[in-house]
N, CA, C and O of each residue as an XYZ file, in Angstrom:
704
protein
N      90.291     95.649    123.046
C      90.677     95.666    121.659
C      90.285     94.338    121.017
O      90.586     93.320    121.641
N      89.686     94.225    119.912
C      89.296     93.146    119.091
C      90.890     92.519    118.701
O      91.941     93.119    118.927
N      90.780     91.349    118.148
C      91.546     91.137    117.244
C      91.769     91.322    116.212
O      90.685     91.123    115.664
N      92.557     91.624    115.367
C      92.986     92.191    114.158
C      92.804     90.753    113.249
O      93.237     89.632    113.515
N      92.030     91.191    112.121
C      91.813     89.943    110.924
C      92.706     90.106    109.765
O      93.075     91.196    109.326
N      92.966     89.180    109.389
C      93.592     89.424    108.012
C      92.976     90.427    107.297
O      91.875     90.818    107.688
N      93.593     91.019    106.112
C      92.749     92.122    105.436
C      93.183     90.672    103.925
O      94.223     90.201    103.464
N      91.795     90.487    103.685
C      91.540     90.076    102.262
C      92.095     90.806    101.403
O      92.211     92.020    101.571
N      92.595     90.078    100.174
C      92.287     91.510     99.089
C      91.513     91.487     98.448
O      91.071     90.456     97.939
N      91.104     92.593     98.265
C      89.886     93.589     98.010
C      90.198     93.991     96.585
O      91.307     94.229     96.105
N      88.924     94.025     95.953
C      88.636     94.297     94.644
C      89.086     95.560     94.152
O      89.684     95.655     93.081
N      88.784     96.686     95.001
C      89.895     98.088     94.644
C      90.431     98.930     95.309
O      89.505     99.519     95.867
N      91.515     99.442     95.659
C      92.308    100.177     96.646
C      91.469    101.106     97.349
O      92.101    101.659     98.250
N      90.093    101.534     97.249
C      89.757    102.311     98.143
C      88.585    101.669     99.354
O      88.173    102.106    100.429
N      88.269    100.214     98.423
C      87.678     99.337     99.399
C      88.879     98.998    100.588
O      88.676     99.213    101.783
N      90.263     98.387    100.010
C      91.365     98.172    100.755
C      91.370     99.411    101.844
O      91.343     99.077    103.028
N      91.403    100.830    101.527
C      91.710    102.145    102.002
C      90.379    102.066    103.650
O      90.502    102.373    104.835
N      89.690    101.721    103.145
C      88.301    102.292    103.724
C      88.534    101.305    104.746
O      89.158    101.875    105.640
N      88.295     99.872    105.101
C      89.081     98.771    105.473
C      90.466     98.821    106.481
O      90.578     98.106    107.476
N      91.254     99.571    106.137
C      92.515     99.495    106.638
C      91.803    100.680    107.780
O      91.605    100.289    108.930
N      91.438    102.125    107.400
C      90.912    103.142    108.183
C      90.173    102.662    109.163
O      90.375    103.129    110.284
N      89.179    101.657    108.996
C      88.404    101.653    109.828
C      88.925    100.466    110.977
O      88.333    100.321    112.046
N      89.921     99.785    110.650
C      90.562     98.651    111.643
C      91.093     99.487    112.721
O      91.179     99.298    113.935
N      91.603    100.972    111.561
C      92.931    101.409    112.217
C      91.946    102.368    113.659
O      92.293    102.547    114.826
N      90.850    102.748    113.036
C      89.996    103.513    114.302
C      89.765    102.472    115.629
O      90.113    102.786    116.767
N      89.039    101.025    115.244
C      88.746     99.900    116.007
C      89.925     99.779    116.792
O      89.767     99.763    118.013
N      91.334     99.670    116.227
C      92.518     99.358    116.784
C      93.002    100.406    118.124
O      93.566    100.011    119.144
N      92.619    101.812    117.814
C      93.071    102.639    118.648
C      92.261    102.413    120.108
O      91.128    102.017    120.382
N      93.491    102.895    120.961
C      92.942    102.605    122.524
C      93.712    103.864    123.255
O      94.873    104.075    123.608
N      92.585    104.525    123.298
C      92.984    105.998    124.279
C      93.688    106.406    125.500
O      94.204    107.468    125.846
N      93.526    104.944    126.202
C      94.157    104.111    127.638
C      95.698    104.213    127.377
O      96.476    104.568    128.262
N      96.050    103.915    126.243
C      97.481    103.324    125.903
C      98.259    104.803    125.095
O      97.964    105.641    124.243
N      99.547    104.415    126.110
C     100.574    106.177    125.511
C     100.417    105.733    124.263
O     100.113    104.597    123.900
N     100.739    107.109    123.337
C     100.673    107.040    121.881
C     101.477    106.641    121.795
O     101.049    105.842    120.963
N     102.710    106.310    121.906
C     103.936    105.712    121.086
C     103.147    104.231    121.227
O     103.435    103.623    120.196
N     102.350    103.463    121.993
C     101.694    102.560    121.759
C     100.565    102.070    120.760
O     100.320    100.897    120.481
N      99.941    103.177    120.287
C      98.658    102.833    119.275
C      99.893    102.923    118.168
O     100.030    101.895    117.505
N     100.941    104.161    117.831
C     101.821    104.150    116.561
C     102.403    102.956    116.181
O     102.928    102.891    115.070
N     102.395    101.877    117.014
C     103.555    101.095    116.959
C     102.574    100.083    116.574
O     102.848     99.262    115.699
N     101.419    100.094    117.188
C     100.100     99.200    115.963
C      99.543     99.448    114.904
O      98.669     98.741    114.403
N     100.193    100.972    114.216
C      99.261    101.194    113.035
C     100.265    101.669    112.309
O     100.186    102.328    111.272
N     101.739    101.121    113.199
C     102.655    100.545    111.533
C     103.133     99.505    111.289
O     103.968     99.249    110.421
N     102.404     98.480    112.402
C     102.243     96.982    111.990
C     100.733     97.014    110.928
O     100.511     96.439    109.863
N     100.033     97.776    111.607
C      98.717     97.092    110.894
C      98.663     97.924    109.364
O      97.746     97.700    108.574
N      99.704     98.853    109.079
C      99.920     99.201    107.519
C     100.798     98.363    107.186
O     101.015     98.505    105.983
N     101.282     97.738    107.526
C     102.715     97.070    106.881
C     102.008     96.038    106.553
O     101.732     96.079    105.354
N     101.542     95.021    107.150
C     101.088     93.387    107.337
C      99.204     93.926    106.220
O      98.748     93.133    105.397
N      98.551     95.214    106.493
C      97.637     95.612    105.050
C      97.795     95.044    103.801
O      97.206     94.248    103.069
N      99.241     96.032    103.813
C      99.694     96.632    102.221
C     100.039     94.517    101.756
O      99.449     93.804    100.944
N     101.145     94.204    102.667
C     101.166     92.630    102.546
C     100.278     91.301    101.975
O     100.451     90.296    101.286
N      99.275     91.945    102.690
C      97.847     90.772    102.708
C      97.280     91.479    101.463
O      96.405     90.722    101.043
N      97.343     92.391    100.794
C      96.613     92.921     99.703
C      97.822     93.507     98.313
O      97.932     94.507     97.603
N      98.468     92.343     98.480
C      99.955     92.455     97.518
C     100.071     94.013     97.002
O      99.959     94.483     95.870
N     100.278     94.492     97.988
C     100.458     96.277     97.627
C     102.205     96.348     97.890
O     102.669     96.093     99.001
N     103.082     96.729     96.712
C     104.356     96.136     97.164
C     105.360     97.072     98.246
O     106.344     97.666     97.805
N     105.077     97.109     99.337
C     105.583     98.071    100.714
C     106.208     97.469    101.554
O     105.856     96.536    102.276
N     107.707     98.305    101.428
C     108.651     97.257    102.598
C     109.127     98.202    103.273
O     110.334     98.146    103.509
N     108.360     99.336    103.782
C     108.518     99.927    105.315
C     107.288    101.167    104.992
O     106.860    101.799    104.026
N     107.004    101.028    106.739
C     105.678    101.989    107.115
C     105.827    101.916    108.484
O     105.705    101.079    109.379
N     106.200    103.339    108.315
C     106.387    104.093    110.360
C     106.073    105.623    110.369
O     105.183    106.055    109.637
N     106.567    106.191    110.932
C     106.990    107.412    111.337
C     107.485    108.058    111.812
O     107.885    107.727    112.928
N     107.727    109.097    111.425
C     108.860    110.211    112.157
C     107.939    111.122    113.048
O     106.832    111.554    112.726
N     108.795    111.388    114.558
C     108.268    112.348    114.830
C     108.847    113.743    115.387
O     109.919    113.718    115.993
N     108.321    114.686    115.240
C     109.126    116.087    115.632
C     109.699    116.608    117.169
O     109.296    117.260    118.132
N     110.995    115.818    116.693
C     111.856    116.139    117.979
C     111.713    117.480    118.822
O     111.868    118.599    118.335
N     111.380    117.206    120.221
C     111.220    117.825    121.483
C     112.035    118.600    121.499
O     111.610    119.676    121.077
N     113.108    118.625    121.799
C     114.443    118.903    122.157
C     115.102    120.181    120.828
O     115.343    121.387    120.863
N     115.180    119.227    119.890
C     116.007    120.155    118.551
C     114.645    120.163    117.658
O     114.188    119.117    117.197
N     114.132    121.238    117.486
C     112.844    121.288    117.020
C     112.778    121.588    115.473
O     111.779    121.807    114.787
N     114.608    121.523    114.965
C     114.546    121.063    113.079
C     114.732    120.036    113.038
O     115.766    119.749    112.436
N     114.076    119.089    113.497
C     114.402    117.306    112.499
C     113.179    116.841    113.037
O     112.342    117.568    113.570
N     113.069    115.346    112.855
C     112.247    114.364    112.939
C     113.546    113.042    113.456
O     114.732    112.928    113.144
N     112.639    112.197    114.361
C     112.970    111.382    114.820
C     112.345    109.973    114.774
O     111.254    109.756    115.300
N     112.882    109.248    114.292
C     112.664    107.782    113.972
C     111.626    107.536    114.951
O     111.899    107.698    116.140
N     110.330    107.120    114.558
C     109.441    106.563    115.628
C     109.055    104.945    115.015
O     109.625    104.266    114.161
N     107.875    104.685    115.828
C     107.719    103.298    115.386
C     107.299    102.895    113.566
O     106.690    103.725    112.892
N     107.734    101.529    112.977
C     107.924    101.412    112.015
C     108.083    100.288    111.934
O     108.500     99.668    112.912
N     107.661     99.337    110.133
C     108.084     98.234    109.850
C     108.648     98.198    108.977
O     108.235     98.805    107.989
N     110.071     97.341    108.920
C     110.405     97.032    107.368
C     111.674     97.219    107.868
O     111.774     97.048    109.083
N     113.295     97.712    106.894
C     113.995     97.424    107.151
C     114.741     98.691    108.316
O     113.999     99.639    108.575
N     115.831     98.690    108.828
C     116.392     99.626    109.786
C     116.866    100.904    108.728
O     117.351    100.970    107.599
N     116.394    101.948    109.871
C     115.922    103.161    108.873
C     116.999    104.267    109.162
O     118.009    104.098    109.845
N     116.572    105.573    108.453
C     117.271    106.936    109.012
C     116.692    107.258    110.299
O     115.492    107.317    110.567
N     117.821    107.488    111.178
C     117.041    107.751    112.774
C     116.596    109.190    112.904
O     115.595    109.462    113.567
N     117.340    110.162    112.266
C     117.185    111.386    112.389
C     117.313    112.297    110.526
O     118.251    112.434    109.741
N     115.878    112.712    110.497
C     115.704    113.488    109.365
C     115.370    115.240    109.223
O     114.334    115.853    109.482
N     116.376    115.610    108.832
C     116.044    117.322    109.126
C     115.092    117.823    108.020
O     114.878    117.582    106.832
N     114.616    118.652    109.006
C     113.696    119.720    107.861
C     113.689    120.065    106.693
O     114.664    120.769    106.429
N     112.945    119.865    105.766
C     113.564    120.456    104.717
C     114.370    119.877    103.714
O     114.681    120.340    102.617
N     114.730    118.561    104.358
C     116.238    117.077    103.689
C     115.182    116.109    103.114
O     114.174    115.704    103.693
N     115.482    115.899    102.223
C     114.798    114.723    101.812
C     113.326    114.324    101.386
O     112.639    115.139    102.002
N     112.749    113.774    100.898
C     111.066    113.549    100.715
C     110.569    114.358    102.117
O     110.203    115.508    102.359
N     110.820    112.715    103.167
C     110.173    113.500    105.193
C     110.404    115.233    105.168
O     109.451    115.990    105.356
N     111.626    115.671    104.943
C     111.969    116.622    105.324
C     111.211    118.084    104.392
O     110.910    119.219    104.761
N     111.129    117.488    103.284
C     110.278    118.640    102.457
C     109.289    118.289    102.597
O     108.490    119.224    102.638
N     108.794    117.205    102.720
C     107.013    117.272    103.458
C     106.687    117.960    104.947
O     105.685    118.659    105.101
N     107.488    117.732    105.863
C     107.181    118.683    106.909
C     107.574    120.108    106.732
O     106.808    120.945    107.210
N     108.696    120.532    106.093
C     108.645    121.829    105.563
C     107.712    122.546    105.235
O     107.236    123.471    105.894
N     107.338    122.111    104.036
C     105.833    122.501    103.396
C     104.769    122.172    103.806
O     103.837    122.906    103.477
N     104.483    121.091    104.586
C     103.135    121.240    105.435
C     102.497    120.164    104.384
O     101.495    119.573    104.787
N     103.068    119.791    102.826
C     102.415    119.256    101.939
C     102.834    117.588    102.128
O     103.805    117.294    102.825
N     101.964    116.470    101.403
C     102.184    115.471    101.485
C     103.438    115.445     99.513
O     103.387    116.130     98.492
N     104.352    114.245     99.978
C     104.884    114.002     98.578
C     104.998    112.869     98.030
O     105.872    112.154     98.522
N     104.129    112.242     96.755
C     104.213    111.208     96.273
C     105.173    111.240     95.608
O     105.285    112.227     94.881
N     106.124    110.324     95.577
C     107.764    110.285     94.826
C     107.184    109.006     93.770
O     107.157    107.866     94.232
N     106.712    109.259     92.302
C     107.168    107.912     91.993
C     108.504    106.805     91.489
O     108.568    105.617     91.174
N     109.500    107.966     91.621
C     111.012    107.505     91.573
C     111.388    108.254     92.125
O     111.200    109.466     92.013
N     112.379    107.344     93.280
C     113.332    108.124     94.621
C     114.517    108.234     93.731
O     115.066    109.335     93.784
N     114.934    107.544     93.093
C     115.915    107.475     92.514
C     116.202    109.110     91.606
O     117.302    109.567     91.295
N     115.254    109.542     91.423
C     115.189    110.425     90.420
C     114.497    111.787     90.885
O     114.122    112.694     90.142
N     114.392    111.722     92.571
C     113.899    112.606     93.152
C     115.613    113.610     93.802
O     116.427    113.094     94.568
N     115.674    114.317     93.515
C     117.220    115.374     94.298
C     117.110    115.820     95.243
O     116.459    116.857     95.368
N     117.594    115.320     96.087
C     117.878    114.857     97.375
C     117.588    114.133     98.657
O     117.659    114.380     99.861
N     117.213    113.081     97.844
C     116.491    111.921     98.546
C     117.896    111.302     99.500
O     119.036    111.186     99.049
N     117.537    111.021    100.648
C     117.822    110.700    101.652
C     117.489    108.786    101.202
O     116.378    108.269    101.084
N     118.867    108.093    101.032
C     118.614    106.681    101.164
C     118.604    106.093    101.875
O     119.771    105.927    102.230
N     117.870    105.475    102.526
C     117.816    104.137    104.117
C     118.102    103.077    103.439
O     119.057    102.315    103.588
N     117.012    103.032    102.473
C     117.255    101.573    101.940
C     117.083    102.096    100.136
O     116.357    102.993     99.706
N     118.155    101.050     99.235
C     118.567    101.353     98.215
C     117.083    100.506     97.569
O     116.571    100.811     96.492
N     116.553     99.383     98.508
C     115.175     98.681     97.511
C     113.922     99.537     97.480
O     112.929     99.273     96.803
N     114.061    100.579     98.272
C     112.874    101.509     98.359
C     112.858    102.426     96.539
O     113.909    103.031     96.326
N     112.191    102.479     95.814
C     112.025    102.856     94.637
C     110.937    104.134     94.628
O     111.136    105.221     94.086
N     109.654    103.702     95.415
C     109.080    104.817     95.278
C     108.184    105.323     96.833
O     107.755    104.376     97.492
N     108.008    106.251     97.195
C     107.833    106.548     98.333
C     106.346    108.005     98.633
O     106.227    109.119     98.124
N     105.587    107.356     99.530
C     105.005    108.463     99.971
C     104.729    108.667    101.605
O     104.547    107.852    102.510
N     104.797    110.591    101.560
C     104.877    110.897    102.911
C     103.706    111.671    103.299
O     103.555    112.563    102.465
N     102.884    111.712    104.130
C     102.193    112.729    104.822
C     102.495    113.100    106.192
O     102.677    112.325    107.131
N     102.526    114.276    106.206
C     102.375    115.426    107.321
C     101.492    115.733    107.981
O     100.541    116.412    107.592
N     101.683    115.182    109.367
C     100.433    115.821    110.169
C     100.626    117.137    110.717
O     101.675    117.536    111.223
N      99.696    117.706    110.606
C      99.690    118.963    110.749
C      99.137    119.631    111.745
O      97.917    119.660    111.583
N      99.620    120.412    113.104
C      98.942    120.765    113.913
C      99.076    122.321    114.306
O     100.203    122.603    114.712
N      98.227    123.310    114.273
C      98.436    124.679    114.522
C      99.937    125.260    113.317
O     100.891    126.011    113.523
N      99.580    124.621    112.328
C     100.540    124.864    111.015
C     101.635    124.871    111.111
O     102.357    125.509    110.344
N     102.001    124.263    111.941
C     103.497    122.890    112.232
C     103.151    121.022    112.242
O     102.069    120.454    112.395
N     104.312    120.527    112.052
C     104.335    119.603    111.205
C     104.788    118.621    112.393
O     105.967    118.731    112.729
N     103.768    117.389    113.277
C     104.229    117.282    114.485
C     104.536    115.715    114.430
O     104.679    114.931    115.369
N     104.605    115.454    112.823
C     104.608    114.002    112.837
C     104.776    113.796    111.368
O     104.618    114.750    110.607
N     105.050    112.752    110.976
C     104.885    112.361    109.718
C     105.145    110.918    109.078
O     106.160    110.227    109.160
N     103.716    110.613    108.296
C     103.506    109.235    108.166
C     103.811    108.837    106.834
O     103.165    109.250    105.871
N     105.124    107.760    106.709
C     106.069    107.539    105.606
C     105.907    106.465    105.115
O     106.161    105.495    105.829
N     105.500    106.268    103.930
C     105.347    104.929    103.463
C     106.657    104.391    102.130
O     107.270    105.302    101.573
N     106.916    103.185    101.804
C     108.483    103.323    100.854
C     107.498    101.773     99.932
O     106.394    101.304    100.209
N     108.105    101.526     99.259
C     107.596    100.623     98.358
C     109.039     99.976     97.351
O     109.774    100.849     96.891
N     109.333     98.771     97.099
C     110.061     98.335     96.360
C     109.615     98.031     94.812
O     110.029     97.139     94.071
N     108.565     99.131     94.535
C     108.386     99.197     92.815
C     108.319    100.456     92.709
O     107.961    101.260     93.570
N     108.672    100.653     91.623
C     108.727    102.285     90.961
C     106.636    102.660     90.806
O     105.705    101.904     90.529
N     106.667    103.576     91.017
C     105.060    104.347     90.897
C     103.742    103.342     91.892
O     102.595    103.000     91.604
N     104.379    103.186     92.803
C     103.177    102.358     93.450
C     102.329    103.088     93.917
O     101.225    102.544     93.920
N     102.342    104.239     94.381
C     101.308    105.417     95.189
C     100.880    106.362     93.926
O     101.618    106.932     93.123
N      99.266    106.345     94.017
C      98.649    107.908     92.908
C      97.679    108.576     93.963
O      97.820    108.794     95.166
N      96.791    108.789     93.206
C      95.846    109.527     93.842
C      94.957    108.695     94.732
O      94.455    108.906     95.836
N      94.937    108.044     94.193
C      93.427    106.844     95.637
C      94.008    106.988     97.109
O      93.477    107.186     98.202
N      96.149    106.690     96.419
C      97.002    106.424     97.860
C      96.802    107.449     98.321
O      96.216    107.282     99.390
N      97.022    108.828     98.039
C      96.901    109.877     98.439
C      96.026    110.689     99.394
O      96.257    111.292    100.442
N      94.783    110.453     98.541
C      93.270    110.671     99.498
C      93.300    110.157    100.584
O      93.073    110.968    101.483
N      93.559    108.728    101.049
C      93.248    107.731    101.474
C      94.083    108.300    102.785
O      93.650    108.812    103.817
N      95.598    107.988    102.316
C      96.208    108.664    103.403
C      96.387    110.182    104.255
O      96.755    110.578    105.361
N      96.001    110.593    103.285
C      95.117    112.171    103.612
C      94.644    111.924    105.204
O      95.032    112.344    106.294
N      93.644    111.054    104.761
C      92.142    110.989    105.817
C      93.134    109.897    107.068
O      92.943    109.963    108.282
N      93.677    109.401    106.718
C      94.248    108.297    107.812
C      95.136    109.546    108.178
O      95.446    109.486    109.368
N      95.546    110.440    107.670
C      96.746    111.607    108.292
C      95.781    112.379    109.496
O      96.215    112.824    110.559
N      94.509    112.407    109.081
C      93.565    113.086    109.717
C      93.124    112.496    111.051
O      92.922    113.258    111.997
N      92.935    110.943    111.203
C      93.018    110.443    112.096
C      94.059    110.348    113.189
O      93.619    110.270    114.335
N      95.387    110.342    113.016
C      96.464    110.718    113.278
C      96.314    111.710    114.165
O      96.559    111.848    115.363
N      95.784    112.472    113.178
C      96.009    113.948    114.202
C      95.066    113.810    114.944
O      95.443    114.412    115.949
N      93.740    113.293    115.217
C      93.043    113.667    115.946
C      93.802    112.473    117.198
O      93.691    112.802    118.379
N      94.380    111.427    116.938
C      95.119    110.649    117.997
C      95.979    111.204    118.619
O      96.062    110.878    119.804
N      96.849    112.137    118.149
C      97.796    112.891    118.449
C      97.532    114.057    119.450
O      97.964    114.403    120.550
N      96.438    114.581    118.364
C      95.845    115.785    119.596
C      95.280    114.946    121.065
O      95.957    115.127    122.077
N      94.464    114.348    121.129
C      94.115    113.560    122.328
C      95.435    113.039    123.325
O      95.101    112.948    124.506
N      96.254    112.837    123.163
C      97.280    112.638    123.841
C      98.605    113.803    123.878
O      99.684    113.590    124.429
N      98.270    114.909    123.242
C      99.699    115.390    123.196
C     100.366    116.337    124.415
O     101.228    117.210    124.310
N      99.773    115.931    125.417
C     100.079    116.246    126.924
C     101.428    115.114    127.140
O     102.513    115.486    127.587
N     101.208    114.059    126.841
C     101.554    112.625    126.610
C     102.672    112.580    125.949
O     102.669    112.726    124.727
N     104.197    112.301    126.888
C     105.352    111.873    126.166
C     105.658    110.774    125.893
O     105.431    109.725    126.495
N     106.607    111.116    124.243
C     106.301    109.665    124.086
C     108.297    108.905    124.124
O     108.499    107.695    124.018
């Protein structure tokens, strides 16, 4: 594994986007259980969004509990101490794995039935990874300004959701 460089900031969020994707491919190591690459590519979104004053004070993920197969379970993550367990269907996480759809919130505050971890989180986006049209993961981002995520965030994380899955699929023999 290389070392990880600062991420400059970059002239426009999809140079930032393109940048962050491609560290995050360099970063992955096939050798290492997945709960190991996750736990570097929600440092290396957190310490991104940071170095490129994008205002984000947590980036992890949930993943779809083994055991009780309606919730999500706190996986690796940065920022402050979170919801450990999110059900289906509850909340931003929970209606994004429901629906299979990603949800840009630009006010949590003003979203019904948002699930609060943290009261500084203002606006929030989630994607769903998606595998055989279940929902086997999901990558949560929170922000302490109102409307920080549009469409660039969206795409962007789309394609990083896409990577995901193909990390996911490669290991999902692999407990984590």
């Amino acid at each position: 594994m290389a070392p990880i460089k600062t991420f400059e900031k970059k002239s426009s969020r999809d140079e930032f986007y393109q940048d962050l994707l491609e560290t995050a491919q360099s970063l992955y190591d096939p050798k290492l259980p997945f709960i190991a690459n996750l736990s570097n590519f929600s440092a290396l979104l957190f310490y991104a969004f940071k170095d490129n004053e994008i205002p984000v004070n947590w980036s992890g993920f949930y993943l779809r509990d083994k055991i009780l197969n309606n919730r999500f379970i706190l996986g690796p993550f940065q920022g402050k101490v979170a919801c450990s367990i999110i059900p289906i269907g509850k909340g931003v996480c929970g209606t994004a794995a429901k629906n299979g759809k990603p949800e840009v919130v630009p006010d949590t505050h003003a979203y019904v039935g948002h699930i609060t971890c943290d009261y500084a989180s203002l606006s929030e986006i989630v994607i769903p990874i998606m595998v055989d049209g279940n929902c086997v993961m999901l990558l949560d981002i929170d922000s302490y300004e109102f409307r920080t995520f549009g469409d660039v965030d969206l795409k962007w994380l789309m394609e990083f959701g896409e990577f995901l899955k193909r990390v996911y699929l490669e290991n999902r023999k692999v407990d984590y």
